[in-house]
N, C-alpha and C positions, 0 to 999 in steps of 0.2 A: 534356609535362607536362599531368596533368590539370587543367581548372579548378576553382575550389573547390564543394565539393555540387553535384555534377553526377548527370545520373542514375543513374552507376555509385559515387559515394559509399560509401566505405568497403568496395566490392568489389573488389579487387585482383587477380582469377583468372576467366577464362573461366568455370566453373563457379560460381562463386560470383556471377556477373550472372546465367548463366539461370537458377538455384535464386531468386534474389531475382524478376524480374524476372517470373519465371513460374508460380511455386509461392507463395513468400509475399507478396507484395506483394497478389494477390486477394484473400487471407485475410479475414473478417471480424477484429472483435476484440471477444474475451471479457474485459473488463476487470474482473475478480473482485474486485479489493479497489484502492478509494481515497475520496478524503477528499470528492468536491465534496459542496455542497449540496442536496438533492432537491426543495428549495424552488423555489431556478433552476431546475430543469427543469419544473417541475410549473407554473410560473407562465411558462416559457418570457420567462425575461431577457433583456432585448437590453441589453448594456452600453454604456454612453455616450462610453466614449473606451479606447486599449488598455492605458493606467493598470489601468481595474477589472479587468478579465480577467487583466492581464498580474502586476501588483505588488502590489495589493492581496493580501497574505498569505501570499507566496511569498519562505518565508523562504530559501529558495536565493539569491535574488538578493538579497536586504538582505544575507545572508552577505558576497558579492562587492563591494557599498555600501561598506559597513562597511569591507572590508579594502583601498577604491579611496580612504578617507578622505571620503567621502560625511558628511556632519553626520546625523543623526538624525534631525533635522525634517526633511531629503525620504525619508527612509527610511517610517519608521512616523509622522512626526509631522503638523502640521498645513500642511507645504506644500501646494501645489495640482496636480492632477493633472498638470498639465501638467510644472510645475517638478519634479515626484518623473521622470516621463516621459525629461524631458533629464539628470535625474541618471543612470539608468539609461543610458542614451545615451551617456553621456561612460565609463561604466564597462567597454560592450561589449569596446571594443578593447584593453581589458585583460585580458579573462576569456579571453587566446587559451591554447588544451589546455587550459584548463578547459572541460566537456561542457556548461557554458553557453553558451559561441559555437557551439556547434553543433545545443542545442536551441534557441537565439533565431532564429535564420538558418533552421532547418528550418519552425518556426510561421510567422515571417514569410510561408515561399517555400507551406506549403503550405496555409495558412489564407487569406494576405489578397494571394499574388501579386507579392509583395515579392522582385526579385532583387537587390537592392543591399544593401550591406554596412552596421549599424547603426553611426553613429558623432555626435559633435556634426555634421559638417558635414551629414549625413544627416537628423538625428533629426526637421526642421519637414514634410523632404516624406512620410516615413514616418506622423510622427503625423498630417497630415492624411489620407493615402493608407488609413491602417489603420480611421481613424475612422467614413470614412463606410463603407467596406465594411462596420466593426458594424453599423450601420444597417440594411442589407438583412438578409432573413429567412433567409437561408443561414448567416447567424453571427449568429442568436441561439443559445440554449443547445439548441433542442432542433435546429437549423440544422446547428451546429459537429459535434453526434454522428451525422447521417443521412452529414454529408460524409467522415465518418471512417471510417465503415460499423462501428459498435458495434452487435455483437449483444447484448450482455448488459452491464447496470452493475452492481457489488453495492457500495453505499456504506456507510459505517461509522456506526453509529448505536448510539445507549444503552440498556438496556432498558427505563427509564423513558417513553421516545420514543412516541407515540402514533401514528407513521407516518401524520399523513393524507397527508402530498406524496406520500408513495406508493401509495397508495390513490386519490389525485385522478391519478399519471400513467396508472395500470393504466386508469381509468374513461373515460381520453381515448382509450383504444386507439394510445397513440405505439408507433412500430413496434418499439423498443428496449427491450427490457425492464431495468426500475429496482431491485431486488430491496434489499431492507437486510440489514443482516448486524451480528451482535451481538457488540457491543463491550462487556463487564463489567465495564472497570477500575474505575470507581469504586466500585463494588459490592465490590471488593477493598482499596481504596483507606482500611485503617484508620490509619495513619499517625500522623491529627490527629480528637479525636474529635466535635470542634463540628463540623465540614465533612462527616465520616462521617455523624453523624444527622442533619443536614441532608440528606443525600442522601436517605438511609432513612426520612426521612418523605415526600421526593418517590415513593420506591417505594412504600410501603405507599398513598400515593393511587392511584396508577397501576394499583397490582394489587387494589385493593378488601382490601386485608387487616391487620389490625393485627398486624405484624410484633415479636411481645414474646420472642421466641426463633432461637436459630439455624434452628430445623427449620422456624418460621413464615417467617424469610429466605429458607430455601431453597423453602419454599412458594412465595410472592410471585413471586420469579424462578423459577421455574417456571413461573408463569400466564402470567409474560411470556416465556418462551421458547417455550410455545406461541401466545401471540398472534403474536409475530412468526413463528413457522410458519406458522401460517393467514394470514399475507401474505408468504409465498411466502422466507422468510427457510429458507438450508441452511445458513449459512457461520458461523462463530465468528473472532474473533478475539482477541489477546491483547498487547498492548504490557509487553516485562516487564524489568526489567534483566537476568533470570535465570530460570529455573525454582525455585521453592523447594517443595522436599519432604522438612519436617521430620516425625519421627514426632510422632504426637498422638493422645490418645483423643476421643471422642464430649462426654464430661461438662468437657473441659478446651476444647473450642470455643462448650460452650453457656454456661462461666462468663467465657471471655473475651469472648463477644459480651455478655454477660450487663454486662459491665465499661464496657464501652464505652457501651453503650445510656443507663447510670446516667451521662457524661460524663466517665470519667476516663479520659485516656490510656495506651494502651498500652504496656509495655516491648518493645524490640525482639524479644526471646525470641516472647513473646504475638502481634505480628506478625506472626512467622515461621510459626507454625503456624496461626496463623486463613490465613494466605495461602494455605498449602499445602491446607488446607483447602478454599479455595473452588477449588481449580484441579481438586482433584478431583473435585470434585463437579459442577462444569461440563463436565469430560470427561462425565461419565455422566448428564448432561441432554444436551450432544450425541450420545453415541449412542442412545439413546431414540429420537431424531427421526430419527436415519440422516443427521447435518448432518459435513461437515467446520471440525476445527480445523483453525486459524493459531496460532500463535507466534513473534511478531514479539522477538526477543533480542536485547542489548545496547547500548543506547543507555545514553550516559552524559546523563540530561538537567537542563537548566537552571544550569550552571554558573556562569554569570556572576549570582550574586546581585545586585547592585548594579542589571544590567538588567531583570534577571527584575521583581523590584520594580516597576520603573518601568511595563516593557511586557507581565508576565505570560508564561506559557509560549506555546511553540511559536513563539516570534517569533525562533530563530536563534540559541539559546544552549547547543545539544546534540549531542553528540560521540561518538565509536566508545569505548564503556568496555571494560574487560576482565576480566570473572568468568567464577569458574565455573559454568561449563556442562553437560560433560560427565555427571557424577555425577547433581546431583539431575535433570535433565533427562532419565537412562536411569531413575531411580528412579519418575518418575511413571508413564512412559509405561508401565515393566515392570508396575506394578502394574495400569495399565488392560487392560494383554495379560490380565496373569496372572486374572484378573477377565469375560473375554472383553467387555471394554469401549471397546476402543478403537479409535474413531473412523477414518476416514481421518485427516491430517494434515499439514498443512503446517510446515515448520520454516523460519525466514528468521533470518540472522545477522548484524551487521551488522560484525562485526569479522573483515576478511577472513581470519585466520589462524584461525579456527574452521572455514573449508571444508571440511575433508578432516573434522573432528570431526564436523559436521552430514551430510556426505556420508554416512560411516561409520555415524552413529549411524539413519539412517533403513534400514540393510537390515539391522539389529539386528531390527525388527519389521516387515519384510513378510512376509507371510502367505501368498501365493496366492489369496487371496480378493479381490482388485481387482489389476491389474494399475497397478504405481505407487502402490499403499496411502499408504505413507510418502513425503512430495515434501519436496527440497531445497530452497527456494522461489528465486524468482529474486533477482538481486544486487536490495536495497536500501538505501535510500539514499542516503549516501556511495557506496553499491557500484552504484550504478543507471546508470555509464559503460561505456565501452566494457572498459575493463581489470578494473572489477568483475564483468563478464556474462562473461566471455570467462576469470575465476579460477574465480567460480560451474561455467560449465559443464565446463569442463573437470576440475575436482575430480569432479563426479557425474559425466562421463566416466571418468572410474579408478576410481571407487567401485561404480557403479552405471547405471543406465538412462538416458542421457539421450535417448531415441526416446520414451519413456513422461514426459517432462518436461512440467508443463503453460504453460509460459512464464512470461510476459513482463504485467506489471500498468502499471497507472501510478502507484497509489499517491501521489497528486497531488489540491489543491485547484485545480487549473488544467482546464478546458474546453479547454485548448488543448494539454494534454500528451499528447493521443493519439497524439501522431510519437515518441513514446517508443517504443511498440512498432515502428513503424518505423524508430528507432534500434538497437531490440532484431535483429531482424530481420537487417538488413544484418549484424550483428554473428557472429548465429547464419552467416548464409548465406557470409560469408565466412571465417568458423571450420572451415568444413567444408572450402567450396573449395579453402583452405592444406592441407587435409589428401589431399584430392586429388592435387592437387598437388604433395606429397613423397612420392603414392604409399602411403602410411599410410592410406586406404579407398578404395573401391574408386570408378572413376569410373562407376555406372551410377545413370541418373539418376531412372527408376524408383522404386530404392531411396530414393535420398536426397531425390527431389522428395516421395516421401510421407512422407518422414520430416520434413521441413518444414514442410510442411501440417498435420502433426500436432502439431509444436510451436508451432506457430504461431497453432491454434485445437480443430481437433477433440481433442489428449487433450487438455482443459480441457472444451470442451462433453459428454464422454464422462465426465468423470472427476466433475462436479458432476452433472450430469443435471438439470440444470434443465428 
């Protein structure tokens, strides 16, 4: 019997240890889209205990809190690092096949050297063990990424955002390049119309322009999709429950902006097509620049009113929804074809039963003109385990390309979630080895160690061109 996380970890087959061991495990990583702060790295944080790194805002694990019966106050509230610390502690040995015990145990083993199992009886030698290692300059924030061997970060930012942390790391010459990448939602976000012009006057300072019209909107964010160009920004993103692409004319988005601006709320209808609206018209400022979209689909978010309230979004109260997809999501992209507007593309789903839809619907629009145009993205979320990467790929294995895949993200406020791709990794390499293995591809290693390699990093540094 193997030991638990050992170096052959989730490799099961001959083939699948030297494909890991040899091929990806080298890899650099291109970690294209996730949430840290570009402030910590720009000001190189060294965190004070493995509370801030670890819990601080990782609502993964207050999820796990929560359902271990943990009280709220060592969750999000005002216990003390320490006592949130041994909550988390006592919850380990409960999260067993949940991909929590195995990304805790891998950060541990491969951030701070940790080979003992997290548990109360654990939890004093570990929190001191972990602590002073933050300490030293190898686990501070810019420390944690040299050890990771991250060649590229692109963090998710507003276009409001004045990027100087990224402009102060570019100035430092840190070896890893920091890039932002533009996040719109609230730009889209008419909903509520006090909070909307709210926003819209932080734009129109931002962009220098008095935003009195939809076309002066689209002006404004314009100025700012080229400023974040001119700091090295290629990447779009889009968090959405759905694609929406209602029809609408021109004089019917400049009377509903028109509506809003005056303070009155919008009816759902008017929603619908100012949305559809802006999704368009941000396809066609990204390809302007030659930038790839993202479209991050299906999240059912903030459900638990009662919390939300208390602790506001993103704090663990959002779930796999289920709309449709299909329809307006071919409707926009056909129009951006039909238009010769459309972008590369990234599609990410979070409800695993749309794999084969997203599979399918990406070789709906590839062209020939980039190898991989349209990408499946990798399993997120809820889908970021081993049974989610391993539906993921194998759907765009029956569908489509998975050799032209660009992998594996972190998609993480955590510094410390870069054994993600190394979860990814072992996942991919003994995905393959099983398949070896019954004989179903071919065992030459040639083939599949560069096929690895490719997944792994180069089609991702080939397909952005950073």
């Amino acid at each position: 019997m193997n030991p638990f996380m050992d170096k052959d970890f989730l490799l099961q087959t001959d083939v699948a240890k030297e494909l890991y061991h040899n091929h990806a495990a080298k890899m650099p990583i291109f970690d294209y889209h996730c949430h840290i702060n570009p402030k910590e790295i720009a000001e190189d944080r060294q965190f004070n205990n493995i509370t801030e790194i670890w819990l601080h805002g990782d609502h993964y694990k207050w999820r796990a809190m929560r359902a271990n019966g943990v009280n709220e106050h060592y969750i999000t509230g005002n216990a003390s690092d320490r006592e949130k610390f041994e909550k988390w502690a006592e919850t380990v040995p409960y999260t067993l096949r949940n991909p929590l015990y195995h990304w805790t145990h891998l950060e541990l083993r491969r951030f701070f050297g940790v080979e003992k199992l997290l548990g109360p009886s654990t939890a004093d030698e570990i929190w001191e063990a972990c602590n002073e290692k933050l300490q030293t300059p190898e686990l501070s924030c810019r420390g944690i990424i040299k050890k990771a061997n991250v060649h590229t970060i692109c963090t998710t930012d507003d276009p409001v955002d004045p990027l100087e942390y990224h402009r102060m790391i570019k100035a430092d010459g840190f070896e890893t390049r920091v890039l932002p990448a533009w996040r719109p939602d609230k730009a889209m976000g008419v909903e509520n119309a006090k909070t909307y012009n709210q926003y819209i006057d932080k734009l129109e300072a931002a962009a220098g322009i008095n935003i009195h019209s939809f076309s002066a909107l689209m002006d404004a964010l314009d100025n700012r999709h080229q400023f974040f160009h001119d700091n090295g920004c290629r990447l779009s993103d889009h968090g959405l429950e759905t694609v929406i692409a209602e029809e609408y004319s021109e004089t019917e988005i400049e009377n509903i902006f028109a509506k809003i601006r005056q303070g009155s709320d919008l009816n759902i209808g008017e929603v619908r097509k100012f949305q559809s609206a802006m999704l368009y018209e941000f396809g066609i400022m990204d390809h302007s620049r030659g930038w790839t979209q993202q479209f991050h689909i299906g999240a059912l978010r903030n459900n638990n009113t009662r919390l939300f309230n208390t602790l506001g979004p993103d704090t663990g109260f959002d779930s796999i929804g289920d709309f449709e997809i299909a329809r307006p999501l071919s409707k926009l992209l056909n129009r951006l074809d039909m238009e010769n507007q459309l972008s590369k593309t990234i599609l990410y789903n979070l409800n695993p039963g749309d794999n084969e839809l997203i599979a399918t619907m990406i070789g709906n629009f590839q062209d020939g003109s980039v190898p991989g145009k349209m990408q499946f993205g990798s399993g997120w979320w809820f889908l970021d385990q081993k049974d989610g990467m391993e539906r993921q790929m194998n759907a765009l294995s029956n569908q489509g390309l998975l050799s032209r895949f660009v992998g594996m993200l972190t998609d993480s406020r955590s510094f410390l979630s870069y054994t993600r791709h190394e979860y990814f990794r072992r996942t991919l390499c003994n995905l393959l080895g099983n398949d070896v293995e019954n004989g179903e591809i071919p065992n030459e290693m040639d083939l599949l160690g560069t096929m690895v390699e490719n997944i792994c990093f180069n089609n991702a540094k080939e397909y952005f061109k950073f």
